[in-house]
Backbone as CSV, one residue per row, in Angstrom:
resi,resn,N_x,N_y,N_z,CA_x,CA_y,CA_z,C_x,C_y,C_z
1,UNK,120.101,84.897,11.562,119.416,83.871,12.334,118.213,84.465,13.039
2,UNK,118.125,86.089,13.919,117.323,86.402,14.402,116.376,86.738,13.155
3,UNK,116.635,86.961,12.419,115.756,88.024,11.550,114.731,86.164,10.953
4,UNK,115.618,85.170,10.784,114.812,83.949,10.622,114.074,83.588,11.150
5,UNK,113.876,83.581,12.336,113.238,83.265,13.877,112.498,84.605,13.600
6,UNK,112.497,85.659,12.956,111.538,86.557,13.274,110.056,86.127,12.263
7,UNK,110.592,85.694,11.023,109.639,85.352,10.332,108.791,83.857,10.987
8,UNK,109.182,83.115,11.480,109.009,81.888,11.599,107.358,82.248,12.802
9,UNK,108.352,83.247,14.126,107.156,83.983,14.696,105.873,84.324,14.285
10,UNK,105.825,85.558,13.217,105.168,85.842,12.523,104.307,84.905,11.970
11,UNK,105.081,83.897,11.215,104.118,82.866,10.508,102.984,82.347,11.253
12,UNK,103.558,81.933,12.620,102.952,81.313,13.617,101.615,81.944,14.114
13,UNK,101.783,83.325,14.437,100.893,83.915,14.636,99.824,84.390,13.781
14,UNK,100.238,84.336,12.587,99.004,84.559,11.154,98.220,83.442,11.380
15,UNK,98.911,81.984,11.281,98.282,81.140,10.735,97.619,80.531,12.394
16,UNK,97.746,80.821,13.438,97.309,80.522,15.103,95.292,80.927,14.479
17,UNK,95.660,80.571,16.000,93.921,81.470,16.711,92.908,80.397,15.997
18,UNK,92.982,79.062,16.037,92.074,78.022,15.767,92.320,77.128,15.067
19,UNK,91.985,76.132,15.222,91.975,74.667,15.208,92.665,74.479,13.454
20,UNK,92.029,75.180,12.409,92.288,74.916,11.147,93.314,76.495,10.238
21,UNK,94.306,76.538,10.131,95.107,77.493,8.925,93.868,78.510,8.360
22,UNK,93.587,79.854,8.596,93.124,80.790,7.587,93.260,80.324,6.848
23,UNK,94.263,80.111,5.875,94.098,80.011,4.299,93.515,79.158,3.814
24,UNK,92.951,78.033,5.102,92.551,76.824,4.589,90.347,77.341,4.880
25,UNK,90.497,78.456,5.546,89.316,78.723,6.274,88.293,79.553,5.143
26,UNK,87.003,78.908,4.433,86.116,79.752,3.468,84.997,80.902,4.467
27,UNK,85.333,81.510,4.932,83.834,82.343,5.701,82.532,82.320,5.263
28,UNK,81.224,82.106,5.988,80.294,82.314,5.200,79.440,83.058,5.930
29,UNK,79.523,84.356,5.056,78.947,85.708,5.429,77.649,85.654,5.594
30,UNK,76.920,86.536,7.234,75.745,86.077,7.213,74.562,87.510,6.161
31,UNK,73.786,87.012,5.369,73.218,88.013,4.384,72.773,89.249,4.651
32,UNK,72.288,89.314,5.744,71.788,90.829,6.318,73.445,91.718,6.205
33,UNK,74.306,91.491,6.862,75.618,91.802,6.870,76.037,92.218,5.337
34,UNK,75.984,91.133,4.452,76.288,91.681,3.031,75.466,92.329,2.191
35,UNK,74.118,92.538,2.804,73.037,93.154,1.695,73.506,94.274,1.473
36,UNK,74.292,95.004,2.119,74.233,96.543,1.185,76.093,96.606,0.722
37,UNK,76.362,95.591,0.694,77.896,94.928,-0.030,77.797,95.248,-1.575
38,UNK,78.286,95.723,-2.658,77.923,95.975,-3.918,78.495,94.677,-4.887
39,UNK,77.679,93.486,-5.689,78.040,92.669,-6.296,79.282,93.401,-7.001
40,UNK,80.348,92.437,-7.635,81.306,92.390,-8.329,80.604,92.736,-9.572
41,UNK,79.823,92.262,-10.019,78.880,92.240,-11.514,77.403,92.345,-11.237
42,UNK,76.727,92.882,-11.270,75.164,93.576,-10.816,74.233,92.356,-11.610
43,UNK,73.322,91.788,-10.751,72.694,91.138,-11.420,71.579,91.540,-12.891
44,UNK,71.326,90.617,-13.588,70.842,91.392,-15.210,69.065,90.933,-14.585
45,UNK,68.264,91.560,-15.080,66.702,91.608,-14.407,66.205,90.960,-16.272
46,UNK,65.454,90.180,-16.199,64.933,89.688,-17.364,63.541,90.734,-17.741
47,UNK,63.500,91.606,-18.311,61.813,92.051,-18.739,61.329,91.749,-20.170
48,UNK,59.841,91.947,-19.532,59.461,91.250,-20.901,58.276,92.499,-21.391
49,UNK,58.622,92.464,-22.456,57.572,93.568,-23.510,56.229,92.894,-23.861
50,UNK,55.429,93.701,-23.941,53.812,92.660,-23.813,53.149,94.025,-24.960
51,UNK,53.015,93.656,-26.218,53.132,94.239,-27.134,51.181,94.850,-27.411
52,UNK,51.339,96.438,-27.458,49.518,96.958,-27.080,48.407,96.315,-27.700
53,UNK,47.656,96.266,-27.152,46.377,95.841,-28.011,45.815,96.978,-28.978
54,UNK,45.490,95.445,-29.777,45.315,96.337,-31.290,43.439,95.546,-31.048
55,UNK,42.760,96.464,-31.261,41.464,95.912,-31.617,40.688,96.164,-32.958
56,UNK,40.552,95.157,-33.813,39.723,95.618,-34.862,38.206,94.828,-34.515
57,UNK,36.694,95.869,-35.024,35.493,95.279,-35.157,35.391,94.615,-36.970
58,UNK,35.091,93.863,-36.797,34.084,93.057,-37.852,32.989,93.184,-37.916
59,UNK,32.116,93.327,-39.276,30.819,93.607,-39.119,30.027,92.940,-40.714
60,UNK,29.726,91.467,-40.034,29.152,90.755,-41.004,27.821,91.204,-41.667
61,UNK,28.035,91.614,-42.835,26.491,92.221,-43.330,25.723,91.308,-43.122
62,UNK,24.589,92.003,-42.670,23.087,91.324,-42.691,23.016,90.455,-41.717
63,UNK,21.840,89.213,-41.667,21.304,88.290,-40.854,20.444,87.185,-40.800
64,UNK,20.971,86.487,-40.844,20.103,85.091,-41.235,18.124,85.087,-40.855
65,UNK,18.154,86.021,-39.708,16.844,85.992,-39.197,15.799,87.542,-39.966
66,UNK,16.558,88.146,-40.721,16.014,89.858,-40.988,14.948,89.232,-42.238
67,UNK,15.204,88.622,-42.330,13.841,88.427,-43.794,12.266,87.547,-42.910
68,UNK,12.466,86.901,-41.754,10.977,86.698,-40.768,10.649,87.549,-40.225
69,UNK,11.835,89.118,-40.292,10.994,90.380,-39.093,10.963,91.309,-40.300
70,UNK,10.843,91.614,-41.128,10.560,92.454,-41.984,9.735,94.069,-41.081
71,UNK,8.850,94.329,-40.364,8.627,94.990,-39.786,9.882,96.009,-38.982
72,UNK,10.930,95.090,-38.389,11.586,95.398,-37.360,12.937,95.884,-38.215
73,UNK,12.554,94.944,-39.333,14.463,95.847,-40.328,13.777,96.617,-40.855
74,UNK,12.685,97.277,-40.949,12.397,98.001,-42.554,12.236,99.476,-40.787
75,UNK,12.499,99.263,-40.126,11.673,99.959,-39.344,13.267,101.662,-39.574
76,UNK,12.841,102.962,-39.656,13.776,103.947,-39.901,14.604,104.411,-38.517
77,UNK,15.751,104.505,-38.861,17.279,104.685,-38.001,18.208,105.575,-38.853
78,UNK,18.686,106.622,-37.872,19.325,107.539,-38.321,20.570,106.749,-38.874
79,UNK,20.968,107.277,-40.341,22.284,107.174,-41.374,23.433,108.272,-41.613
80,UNK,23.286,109.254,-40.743,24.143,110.126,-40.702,24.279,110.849,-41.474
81,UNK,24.921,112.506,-41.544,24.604,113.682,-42.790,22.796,113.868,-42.772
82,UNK,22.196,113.624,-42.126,20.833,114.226,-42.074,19.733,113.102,-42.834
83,UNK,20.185,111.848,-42.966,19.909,110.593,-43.628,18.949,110.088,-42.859
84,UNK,17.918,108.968,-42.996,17.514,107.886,-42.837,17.283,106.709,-43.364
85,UNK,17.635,105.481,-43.455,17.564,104.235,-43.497,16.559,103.074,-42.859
86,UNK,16.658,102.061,-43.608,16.259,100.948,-42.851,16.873,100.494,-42.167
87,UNK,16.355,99.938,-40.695,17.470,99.422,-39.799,18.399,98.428,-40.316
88,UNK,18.121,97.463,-41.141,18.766,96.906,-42.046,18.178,96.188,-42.959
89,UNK,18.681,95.394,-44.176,17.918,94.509,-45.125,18.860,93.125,-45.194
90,UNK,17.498,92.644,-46.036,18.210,90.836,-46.180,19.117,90.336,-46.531
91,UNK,19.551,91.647,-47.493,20.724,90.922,-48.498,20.663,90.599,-49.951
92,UNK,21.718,90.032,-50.557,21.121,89.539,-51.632,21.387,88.283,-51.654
93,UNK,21.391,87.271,-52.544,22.046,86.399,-52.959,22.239,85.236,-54.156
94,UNK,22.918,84.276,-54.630,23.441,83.489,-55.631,22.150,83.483,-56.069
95,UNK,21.707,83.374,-57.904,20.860,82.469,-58.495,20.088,81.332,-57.814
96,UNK,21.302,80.805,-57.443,20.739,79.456,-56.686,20.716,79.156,-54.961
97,UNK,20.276,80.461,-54.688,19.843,80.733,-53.424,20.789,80.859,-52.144
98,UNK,22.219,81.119,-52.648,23.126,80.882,-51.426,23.226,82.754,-51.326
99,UNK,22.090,82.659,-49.584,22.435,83.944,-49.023,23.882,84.724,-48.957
100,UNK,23.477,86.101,-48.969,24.540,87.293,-48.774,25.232,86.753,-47.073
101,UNK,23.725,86.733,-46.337,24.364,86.552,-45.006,25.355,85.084,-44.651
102,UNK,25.038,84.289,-45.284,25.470,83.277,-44.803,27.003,83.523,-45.242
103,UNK,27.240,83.828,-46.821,28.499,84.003,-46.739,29.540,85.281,-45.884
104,UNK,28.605,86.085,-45.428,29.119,87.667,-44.878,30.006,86.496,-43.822
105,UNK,29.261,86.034,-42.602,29.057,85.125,-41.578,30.345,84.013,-41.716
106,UNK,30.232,83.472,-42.596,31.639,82.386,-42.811,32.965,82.882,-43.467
107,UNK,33.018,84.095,-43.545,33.978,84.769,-44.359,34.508,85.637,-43.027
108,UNK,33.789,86.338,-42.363,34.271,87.012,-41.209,34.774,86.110,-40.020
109,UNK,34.224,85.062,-39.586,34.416,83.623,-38.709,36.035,83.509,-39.165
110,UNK,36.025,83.542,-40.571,38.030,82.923,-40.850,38.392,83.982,-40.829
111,UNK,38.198,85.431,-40.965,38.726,86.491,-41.006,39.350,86.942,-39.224
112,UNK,37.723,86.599,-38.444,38.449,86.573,-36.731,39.604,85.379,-36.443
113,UNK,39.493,84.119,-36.795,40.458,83.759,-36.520,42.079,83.825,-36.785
114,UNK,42.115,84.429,-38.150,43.080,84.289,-38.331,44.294,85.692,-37.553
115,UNK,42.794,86.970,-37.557,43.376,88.034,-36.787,43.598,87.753,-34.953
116,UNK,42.806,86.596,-34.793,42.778,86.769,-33.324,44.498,85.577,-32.821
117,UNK,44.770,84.538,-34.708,46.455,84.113,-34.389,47.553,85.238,-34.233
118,UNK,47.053,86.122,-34.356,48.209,87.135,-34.366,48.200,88.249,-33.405
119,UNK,47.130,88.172,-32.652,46.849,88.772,-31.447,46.426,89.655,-31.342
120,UNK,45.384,89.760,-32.413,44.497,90.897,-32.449,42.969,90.829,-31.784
121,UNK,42.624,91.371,-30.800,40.954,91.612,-30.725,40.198,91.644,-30.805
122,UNK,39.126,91.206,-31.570,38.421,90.676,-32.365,37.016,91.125,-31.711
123,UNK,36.409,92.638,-32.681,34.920,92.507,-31.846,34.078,92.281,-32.902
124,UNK,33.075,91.576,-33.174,31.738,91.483,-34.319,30.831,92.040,-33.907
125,UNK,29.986,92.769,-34.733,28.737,93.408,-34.371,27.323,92.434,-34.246
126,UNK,27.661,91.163,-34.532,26.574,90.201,-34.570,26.764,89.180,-34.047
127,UNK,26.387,88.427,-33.298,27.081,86.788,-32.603,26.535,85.646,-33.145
128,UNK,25.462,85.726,-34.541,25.519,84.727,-34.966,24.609,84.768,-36.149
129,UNK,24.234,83.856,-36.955,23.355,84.028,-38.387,22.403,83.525,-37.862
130,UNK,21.714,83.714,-36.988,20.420,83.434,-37.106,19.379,84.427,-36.187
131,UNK,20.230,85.709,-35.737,19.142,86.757,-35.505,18.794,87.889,-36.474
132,UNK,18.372,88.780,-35.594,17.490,90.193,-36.631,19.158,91.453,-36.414
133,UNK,18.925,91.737,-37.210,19.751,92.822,-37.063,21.444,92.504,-36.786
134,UNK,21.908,93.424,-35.459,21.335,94.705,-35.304,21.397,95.996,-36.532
135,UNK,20.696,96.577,-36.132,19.953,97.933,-37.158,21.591,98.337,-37.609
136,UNK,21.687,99.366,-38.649,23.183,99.765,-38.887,23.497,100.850,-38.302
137,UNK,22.740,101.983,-37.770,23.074,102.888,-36.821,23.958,101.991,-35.582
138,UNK,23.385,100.970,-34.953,23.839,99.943,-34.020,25.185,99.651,-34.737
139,UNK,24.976,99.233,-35.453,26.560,98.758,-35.644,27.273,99.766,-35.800
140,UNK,26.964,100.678,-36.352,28.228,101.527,-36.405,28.624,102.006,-34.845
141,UNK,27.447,102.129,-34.117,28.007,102.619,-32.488,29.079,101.273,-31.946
142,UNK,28.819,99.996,-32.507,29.564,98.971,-32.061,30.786,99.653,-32.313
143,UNK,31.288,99.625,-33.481,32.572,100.522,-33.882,32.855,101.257,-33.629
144,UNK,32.320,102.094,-33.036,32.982,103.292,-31.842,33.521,103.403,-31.026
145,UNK,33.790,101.977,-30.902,35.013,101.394,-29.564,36.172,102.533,-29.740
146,UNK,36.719,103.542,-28.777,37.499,104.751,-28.465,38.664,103.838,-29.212
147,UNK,39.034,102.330,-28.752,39.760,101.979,-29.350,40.076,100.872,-30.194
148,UNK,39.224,100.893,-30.996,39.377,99.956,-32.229,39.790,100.790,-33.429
149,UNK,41.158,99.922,-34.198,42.186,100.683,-35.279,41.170,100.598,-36.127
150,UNK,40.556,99.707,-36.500,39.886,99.481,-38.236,38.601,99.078,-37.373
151,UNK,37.352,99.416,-38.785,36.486,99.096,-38.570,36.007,98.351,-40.165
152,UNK,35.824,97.285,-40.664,35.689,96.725,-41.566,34.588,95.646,-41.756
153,UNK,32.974,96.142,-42.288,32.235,95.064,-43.112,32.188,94.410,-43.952
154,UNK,31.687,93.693,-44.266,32.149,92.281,-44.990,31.002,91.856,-45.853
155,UNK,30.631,92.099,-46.936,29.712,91.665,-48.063,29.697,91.421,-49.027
156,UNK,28.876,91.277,-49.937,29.035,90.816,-51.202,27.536,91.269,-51.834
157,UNK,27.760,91.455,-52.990,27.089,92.716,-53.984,26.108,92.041,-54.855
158,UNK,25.173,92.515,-54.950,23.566,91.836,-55.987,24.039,93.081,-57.164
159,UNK,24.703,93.342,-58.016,24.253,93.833,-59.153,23.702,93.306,-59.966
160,UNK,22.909,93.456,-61.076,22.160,93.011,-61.712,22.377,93.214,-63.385
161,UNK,23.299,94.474,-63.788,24.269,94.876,-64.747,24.581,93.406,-65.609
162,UNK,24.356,93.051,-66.823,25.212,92.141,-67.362,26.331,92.682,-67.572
163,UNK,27.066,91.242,-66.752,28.715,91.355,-66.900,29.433,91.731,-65.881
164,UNK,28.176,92.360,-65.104,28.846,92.943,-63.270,29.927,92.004,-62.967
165,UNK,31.189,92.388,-62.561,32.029,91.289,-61.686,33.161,92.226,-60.669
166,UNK,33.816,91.510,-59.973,34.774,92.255,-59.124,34.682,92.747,-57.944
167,UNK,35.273,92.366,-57.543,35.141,93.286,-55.798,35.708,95.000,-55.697
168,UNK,34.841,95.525,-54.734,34.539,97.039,-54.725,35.167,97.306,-52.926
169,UNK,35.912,98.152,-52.768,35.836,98.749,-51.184,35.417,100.195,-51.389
170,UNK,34.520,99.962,-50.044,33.980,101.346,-50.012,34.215,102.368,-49.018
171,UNK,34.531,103.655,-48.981,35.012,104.290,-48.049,34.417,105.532,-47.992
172,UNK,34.430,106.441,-46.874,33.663,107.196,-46.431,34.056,108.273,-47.589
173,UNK,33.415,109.503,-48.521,33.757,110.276,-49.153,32.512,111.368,-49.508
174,UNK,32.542,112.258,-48.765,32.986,112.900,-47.932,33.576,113.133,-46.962
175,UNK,34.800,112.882,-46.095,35.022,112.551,-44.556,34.164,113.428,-44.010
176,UNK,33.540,113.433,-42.793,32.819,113.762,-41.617,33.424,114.052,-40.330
177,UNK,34.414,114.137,-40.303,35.348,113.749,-39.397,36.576,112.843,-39.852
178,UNK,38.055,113.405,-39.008,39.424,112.661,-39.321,39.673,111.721,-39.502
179,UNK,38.895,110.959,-38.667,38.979,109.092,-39.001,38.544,108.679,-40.673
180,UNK,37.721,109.404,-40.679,36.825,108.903,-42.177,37.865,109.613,-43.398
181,UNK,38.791,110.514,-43.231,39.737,110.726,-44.412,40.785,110.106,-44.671
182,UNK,41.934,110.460,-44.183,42.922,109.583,-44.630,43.230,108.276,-43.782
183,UNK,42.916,108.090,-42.788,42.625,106.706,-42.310,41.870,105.957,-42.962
184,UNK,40.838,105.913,-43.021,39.395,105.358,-44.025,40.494,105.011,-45.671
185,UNK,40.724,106.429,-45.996,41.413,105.958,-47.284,41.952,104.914,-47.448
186,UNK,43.449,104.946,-46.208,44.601,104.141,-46.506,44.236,102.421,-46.092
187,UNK,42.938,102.845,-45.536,42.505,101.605,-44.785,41.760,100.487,-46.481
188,UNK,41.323,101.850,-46.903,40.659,101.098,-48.074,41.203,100.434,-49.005
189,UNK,42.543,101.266,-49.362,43.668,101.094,-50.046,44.379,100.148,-50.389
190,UNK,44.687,99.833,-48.749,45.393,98.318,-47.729,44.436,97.276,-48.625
191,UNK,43.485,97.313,-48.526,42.393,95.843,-48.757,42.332,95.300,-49.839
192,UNK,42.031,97.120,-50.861,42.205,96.637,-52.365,43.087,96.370,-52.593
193,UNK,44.410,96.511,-51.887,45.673,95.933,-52.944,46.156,94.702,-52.087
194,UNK,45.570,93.948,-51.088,45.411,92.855,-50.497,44.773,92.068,-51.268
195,UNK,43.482,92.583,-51.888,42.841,91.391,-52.697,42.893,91.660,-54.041
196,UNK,43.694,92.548,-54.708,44.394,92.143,-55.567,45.939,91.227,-55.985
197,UNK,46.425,90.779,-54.921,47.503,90.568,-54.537,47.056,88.872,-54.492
198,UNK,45.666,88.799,-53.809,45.468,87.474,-53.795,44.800,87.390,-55.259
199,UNK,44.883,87.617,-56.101,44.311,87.273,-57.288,42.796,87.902,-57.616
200,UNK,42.446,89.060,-56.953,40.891,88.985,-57.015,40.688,90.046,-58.234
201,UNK,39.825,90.032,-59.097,39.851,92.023,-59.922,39.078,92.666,-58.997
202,UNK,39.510,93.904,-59.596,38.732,94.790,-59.052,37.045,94.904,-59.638
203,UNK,36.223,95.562,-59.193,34.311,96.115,-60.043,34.910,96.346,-61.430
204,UNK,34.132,95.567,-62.332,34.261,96.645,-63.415,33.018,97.360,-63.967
205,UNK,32.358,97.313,-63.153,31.113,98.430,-62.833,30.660,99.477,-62.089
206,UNK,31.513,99.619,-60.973,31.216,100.672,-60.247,32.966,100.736,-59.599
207,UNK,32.569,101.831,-59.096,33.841,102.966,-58.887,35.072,102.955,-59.509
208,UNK,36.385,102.927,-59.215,37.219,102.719,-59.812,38.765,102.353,-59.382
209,UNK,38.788,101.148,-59.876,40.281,100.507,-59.430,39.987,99.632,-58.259
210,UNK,39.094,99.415,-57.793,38.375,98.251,-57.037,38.280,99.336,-55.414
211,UNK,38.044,101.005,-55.945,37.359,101.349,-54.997,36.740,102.657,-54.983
212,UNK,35.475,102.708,-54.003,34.317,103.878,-54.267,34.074,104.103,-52.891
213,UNK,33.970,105.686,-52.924,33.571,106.318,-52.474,32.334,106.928,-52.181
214,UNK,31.296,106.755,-51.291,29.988,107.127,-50.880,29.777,107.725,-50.085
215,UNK,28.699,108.600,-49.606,27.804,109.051,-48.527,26.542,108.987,-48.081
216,UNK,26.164,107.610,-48.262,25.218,106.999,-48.197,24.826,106.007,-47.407
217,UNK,25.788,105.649,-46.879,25.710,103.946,-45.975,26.361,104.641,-44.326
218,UNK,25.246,104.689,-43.356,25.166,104.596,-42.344,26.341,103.868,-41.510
219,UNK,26.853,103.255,-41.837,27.964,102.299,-41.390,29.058,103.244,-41.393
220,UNK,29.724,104.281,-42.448,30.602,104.625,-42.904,30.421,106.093,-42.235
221,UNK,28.965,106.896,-42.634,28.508,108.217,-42.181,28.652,108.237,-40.797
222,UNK,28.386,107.298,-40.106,28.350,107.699,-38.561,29.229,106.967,-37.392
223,UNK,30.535,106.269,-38.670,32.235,105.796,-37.700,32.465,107.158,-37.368
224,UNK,33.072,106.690,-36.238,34.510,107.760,-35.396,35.653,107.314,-35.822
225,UNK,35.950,106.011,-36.642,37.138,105.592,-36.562,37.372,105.016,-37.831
226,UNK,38.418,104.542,-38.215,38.524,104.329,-39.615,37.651,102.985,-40.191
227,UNK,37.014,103.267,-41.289,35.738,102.361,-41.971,35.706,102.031,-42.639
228,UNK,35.584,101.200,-43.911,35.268,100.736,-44.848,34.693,99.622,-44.958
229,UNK,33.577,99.331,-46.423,32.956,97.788,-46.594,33.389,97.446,-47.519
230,UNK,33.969,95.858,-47.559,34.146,95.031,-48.600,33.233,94.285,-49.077
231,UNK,32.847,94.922,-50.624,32.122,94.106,-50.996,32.549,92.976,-51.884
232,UNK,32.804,91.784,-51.780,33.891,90.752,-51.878,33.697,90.395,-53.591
233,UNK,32.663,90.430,-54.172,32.216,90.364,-55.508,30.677,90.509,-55.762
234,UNK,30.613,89.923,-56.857,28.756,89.983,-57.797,28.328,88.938,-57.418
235,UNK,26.989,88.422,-56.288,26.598,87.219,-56.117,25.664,86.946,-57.467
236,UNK,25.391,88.075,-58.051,24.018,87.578,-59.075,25.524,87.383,-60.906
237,UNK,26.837,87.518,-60.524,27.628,86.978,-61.621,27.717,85.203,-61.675
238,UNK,27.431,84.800,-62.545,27.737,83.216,-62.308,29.508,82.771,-61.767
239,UNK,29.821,83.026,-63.032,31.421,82.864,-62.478,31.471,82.856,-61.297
240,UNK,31.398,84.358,-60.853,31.861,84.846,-59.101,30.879,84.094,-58.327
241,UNK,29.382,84.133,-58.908,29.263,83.759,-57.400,29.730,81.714,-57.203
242,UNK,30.242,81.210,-58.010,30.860,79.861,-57.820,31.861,79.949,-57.192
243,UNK,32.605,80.649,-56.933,34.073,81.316,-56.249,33.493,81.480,-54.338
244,UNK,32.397,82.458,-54.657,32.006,83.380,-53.689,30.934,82.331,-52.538
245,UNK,30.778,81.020,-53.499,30.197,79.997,-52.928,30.980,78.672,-52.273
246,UNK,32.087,78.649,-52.863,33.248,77.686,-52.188,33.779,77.575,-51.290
247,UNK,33.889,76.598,-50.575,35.334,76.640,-49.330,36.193,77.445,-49.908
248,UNK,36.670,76.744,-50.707,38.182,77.487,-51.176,38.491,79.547,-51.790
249,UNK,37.036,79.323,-52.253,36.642,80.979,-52.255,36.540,81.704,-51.340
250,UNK,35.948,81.547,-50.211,35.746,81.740,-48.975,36.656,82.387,-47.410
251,UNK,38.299,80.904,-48.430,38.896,81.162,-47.681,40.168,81.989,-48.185
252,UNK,39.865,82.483,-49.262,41.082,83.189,-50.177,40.485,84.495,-49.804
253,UNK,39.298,84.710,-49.961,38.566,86.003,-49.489,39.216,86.648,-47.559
254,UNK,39.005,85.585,-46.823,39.130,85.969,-46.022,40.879,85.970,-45.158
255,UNK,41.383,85.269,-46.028,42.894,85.304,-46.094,43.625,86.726,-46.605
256,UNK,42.893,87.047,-47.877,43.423,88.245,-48.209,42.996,89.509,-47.447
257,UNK,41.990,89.525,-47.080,41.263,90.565,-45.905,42.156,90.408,-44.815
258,UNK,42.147,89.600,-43.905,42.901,89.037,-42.608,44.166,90.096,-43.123
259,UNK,45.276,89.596,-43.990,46.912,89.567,-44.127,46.172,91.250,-44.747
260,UNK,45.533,91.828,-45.174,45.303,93.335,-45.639,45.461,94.117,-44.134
261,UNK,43.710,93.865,-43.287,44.240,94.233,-41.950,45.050,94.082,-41.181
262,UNK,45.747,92.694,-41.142,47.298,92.682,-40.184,48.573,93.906,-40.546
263,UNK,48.186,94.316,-42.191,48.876,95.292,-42.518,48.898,96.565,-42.276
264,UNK,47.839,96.880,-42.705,47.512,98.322,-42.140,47.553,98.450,-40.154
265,UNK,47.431,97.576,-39.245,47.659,98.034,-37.986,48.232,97.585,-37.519
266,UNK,49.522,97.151,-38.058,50.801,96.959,-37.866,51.271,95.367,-37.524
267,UNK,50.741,94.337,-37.730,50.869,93.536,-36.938,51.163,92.417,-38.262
């Protein structure tokens, strides 16, 4: 009986000392008090990866305005290896008069966009078809960006050869420096088997396997960084240049270029 009455005590006194039962009582701890309390389960922190910039230059041959300054393109600019050049020339173009530049210009335009959907950088050495220049010493310093992966011009070829056809990449050969060897190569590599992939042939007039090697073009002689020019086909071939004159040519050209460079710098 006592030992009953002892618990009953007890009870009394647990559950005392205010108006409502402890067990019925939730505390609510004030936060300064619990800040250095260690969660049961540590909260998870969300981060987010913001993936490096990749910058490639574009460099639309030629210029809608270089054939009214003739003075100012013909005028001499160092080409690198002990070279000189014209600051630049007109170009060539179709039988039926459709400029080199105009297509360089609308071929590189779909080539930035499609690199700039994928979040690439996008610098051009020219802002539009209707000035002079700039000279090609100039452009190549454009491309000297410390950090731009590729450096890639964009043209299309006046041979005059019956039967000329095919697109040619051209790459630095001699290298001059590291960028211009096996970067330059693999860069060249990437393109030709990009636009063979989209259906294109390779020259079957100059170099070989749809690519050549020079030391001659200022563009290539005086990169720091990896270089090459596409010359996209023969504007003076009939066939090609009907291809090389189309929307739909235009945009196969610059589709296969685009998905070549997204390849080679990883993206």
């Amino acid at each position: 009986m006592r030992r009953w009455l002892a618990v009953v005590v007890l009870g009394l006194v647990v559950a005392g000392c205010g108006s409502e039962p402890v067990a019925q009582h939730t505390p609510v701890l004030d936060p300064v008090v619990t800040a250095g309390i260690p969660a049961s389960s540590p909260p998870t922190t969300a981060t987010t990866t913001t993936a490096p910039e990749v910058v490639v230059v574009l460099n639309p041959g030629h210029n809608g305005g270089n054939a009214s300054h003739p003075a100012e393109i013909n005028r001499q600019v160092p080409a690198g290896g002990g070279q000189v050049k014209a600051c630049d020339t007109t170009g060539t173009e179709t039988d039926d008069g459709y400029p080199e530049h105009a297509f360089t210009w609308d071929v590189t335009l779909r080539v930035r966009a499609a690199l700039e959907a994928r979040g690439v950088t996008v610098v051009l050495t020219r802002q539009d078809d209707t000035g002079v220049g700039p000279c090609v010493d100039e452009r190549a310093a454009i491309g000297n960006r410390p950090d731009a992966a590729a450096v890639v011009s964009v043209h299309a070829d006046g041979a005059s050869t019956e039967g000329a056809s095919g697109f040619h990449v051209i790459y630095p050969d001699p290298p001059r420096n590291e960028a211009q060897g096996e970067p330059s190569s693999r860069l060249a590599t990437t393109l030709r088997d990009g636009l063979v992939g989209a259906g294109f042939a390779p020259a079957n007039y100059t170099g070989r396997d749809g690519l050549d090697g020079r030391d001659d073009l200022a563009g290539l002689n005086l990169s720091e960084r990896p270089a090459v020019f596409v010359e996209c086909g023969n504007m003076r071939d009939a066939a090609e240049a009907a291809v090389l004159g189309s929307d739909d040519g235009k945009q196969r050209y610059a589709a296969a270029i685009a998905a070549a460079v997204l390849t080679y710098v990883g993206r």
